[in-house]
Structure formats: C-alpha cells, structure tokens
N, C-alpha and C positions, 0 to 999 in steps of 0.2 A: 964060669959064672952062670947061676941057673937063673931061666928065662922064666920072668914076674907072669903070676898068670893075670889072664885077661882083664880079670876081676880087680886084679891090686893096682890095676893104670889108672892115673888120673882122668876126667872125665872132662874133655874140652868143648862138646858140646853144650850150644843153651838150650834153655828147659824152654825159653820164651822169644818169639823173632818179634822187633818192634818195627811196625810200621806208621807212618802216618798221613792221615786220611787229607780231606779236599779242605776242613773247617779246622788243619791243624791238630786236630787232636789225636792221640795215639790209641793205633790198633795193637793191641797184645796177642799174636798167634799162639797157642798154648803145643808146645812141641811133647813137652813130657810133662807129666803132670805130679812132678815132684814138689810139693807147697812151702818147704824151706827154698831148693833151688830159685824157684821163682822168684821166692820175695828178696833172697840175697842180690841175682842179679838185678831187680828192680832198685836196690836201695842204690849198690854200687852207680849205675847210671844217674841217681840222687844226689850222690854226693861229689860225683864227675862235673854236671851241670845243673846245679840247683834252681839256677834262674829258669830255666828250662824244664825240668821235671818234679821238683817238688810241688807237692798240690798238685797237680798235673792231672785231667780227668783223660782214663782210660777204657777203651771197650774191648772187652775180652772176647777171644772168639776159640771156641771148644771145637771148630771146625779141622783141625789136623790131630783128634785122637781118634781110638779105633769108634768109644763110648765115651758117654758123659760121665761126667765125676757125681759122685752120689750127692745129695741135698749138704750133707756133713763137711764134705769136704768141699765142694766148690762155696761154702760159707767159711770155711779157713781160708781159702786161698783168696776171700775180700778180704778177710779181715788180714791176711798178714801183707796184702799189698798196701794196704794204709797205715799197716805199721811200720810198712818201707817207705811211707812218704808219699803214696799216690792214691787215686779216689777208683775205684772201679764201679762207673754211672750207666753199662749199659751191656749185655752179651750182644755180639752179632749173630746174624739168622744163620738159620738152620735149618731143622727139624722141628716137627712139631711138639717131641718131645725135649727138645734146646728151649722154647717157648715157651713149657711147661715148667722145665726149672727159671726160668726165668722170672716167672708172674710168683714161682715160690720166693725166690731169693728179694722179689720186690725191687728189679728190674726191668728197664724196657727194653726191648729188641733192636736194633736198627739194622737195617737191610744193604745200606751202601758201600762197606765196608769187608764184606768179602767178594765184590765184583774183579779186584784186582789177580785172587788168587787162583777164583775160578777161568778167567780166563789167559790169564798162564798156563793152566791143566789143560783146558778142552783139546780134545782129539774127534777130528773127521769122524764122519757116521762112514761105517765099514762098508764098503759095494754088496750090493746084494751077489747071492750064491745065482747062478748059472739058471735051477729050477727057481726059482724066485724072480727073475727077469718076464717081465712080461712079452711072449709071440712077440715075435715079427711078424708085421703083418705082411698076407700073402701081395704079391707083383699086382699092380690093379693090372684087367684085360681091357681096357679102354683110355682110351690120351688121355690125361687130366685136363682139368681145365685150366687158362692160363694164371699164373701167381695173378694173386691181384695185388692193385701198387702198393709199395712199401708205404707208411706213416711215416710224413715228414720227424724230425729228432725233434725229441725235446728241448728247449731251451737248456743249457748247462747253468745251473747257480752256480752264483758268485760266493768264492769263501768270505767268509765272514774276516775284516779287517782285525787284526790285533787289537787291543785296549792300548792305549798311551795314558799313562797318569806323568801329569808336571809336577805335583806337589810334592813336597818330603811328606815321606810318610813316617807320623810321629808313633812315640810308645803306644802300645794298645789300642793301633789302628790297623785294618786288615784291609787290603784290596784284593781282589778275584778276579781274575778272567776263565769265568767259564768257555768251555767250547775255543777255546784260541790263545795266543800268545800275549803276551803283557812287555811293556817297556815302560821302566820309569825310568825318569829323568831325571829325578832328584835323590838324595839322601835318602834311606832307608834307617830309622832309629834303633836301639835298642831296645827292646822287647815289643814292636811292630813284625808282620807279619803281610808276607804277600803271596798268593797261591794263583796259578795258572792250570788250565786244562793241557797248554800246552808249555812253549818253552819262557823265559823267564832272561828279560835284558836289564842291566841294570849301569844308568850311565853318572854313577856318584856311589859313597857310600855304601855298603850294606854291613851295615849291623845288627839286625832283627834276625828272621828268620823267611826263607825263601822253598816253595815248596811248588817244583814243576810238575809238568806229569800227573797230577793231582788224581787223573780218571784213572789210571792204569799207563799211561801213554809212556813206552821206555824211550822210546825217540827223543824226549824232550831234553835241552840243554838250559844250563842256565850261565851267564856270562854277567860281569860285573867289574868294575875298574880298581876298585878298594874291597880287599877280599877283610873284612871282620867277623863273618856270619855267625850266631851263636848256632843256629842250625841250617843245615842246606839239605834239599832230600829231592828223587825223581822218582815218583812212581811208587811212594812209600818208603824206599830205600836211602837213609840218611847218616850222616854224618856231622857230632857237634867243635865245636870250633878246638875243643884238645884234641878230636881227631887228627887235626888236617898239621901238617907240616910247620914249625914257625917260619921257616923259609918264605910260605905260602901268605902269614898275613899281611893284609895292608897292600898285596902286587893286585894285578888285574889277572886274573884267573876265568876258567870255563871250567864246565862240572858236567858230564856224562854216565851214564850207565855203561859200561862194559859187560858183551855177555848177556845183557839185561839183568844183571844183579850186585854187581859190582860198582859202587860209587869211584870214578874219580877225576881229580883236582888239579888241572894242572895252570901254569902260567902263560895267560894268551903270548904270541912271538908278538 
C-alpha cells in the first residue's frame, strides 16, 4: 500500500486557539491564517453552544503569525467571522504596525489580552559573557569598617481576603474578584457569569459560566457541588458543558489545569 504524501493527510490542527479574557469575553489567537478555516471552526463552536457564542464579541489577536494579514484580507476574515455568527470588536496589541491596521479596519486595540501568552513565553535574560562582567574589585589594604546595623524588616502585608458573595447570581449578572479568590454561596444562573483573579468556590448550583485564573494564574482551581456549567475556563483555557462527561453533570466536581494547558474535570471524593 503506498504511503499518502504529506500533503493528502487531513489537517487536525486549528487555524484559531480561543481564549477567554477577565470581562469573559473571547480572545481569538490567530494560529494560521486560513480565512475559510477560521470561519468554519468559529461557526462549528456556534452551533456547539449557541447560548454561549453566537453574537459573541471577539478580539482577534494577529500576535502568533510570522506578519500581518494585508488590509484585504484581515477585512475577510471580520467579515466571515460574522458570517459565522460572531462580531470581531477589537485586535489585541502589538506593533505599531498591528495599530495601524487597526485604526484602518475601524478598530480599537486593547492591551490586556495578550498578557497571558506573553508571559508563558518569557525566558530569563542570558548571564553576561565572562568579558562583559564587571572587575572584581582589587582586596582592600585596610580593615573596613565595621557593617553598620542592618534595617529592622519591613512589615509583611497581609494578603488580601477572598471576595464571599451570598446572593444567587442571576442571568446577566457578573461578579469579579480581582487580585483573589471568590466563594459564592449561592446558585449561579444561567447565562450569569463570575470571574476571579484567582480560584473560584462554588457552594450551590452552577449554571452560568465560571472563569478562574482570569490574569494568567494556571494555579487556579475552580470547585462546585452541582456541576451544570455552560462554560468553565482557568487561565483562558476552557471548556463548554458538551465538552465535559454526562457522567460529570449535576455531581460536585473540581477543574484544574494540567501541564498548565490542559483543562480537567473530575469528581470531588
């Protein structure tokens, strides 16, 4: 049997990685910038979870090609993301040339929304080379003088307590804890939304959508006693409720990152 060349294999990669930001809304990483693939995978997640992504405002970020897409074409690829059912309201930053098409396309830029990618990337500043080290300085020829006393320590601040909300939180209400953890206590509705900086308790219901980790943070977990979630996501990395197991609906479940990229779901013991 002769072996398929490379070219005739199907192509499992996506053109587009969706993340989602701290105000819930979706980051679109543009991986390849094929303008049919795009809009196909964007539809197919439309019609997966419509309550969730149709109408759905998106910001595209041109930041994982080599170059930008010419005026022509990244004007296709708004137009055929809206023919897939989503709005594209904003590029994320860049270049100053990302900026430029931008103000062309009749766009605004937002800045918050590749903080996560970049620092997943960063790498150490390299040790200077040997000649590049500044002297040692020479042995002094005289006693030094004695240390003088150390500075009592600073006070250590106090972390900042978690947020606690009592209330259910109804359709099309969002709670936040920046900078910390969040615990409600009540019911979470559907199409309600509650986002944390850090990890995410949930002692009722969740049916809305829950989104930890919101700054970058992969550490964050999210926990909950009635698993319904239309979407659950840590760090950008999410998962909508035909994802997860039907085993998994309606038990008490926790949600982790694995790896830092990998969502998953399992049943608290």
């Amino acid at each position: 049997m002769a072996t398929p060349h490379p070219a005739d294999l199907p192509n499992y990669e996506q053109a587009g990685e969706l993340k989602f930001g701290q105000v819930g809304i979706a980051n679109l990483r543009i991986r390849t910038l094929d303008v049919a693939q795009l809009a196909a995978e964007m539809r197919e997640r439309v019609e997966r979870a419509p309550k969730l992504f149709a109408r759905a405002a998106v910001i595209l970020d041109f930041g994982g090609l080599m170059q930008l897409p010419d005026d022509a074409t990244a004007k296709a690829l708004v137009a055929a993301l809206e023919g897939a059912g989503v709005h594209a309201v904003a590029l994320a930053y860049g270049t100053p040339e990302n900026d430029a098409l931008a103000e062309r396309l009749g766009l605004p830029v937002l800045a918050k929304f590749r903080s996560q990618y970049e620092r997943a990337g960063e790498t150490p500043a390299p040790e200077p080379r040997a000649a590049e080290r500044p002297a040692a300085s020479p042995p002094a020829r005289e006693v030094a003088a004695p240390p003088a006393p150390a500075p009592a320590p600073a006070p250590v601040a106090e972390a900042e307590p978690g947020l606690v909300h009592a209330l259910p939180v109804r359709s099309g209400q969002q709670v936040f804890a920046a900078h910390r953890d969040l615990t409600v206590l009540a019911p979470i509705g559907a199409g309600a939304e509650v986002v944390a900086d850090g990890s995410i308790h949930v002692y009722g219901a969740l049916r809305g959508r829950a989104l930890a980790g919101a700054s970058g943070f992969t550490g964050a977990r999210i926990f909950c006693r009635e698993f319904h979630a239309e979407l659950v996501a840590i760090a950008g990395q999410y998962k909508v409720l035909d994802d997860v197991p039907k085993a998994l609906h309606g038990k008490a479940v926790q949600i982790w990152l694995d790896n830092n990229d990998i969502l998953q779901i399992q049943p608290l013991a």
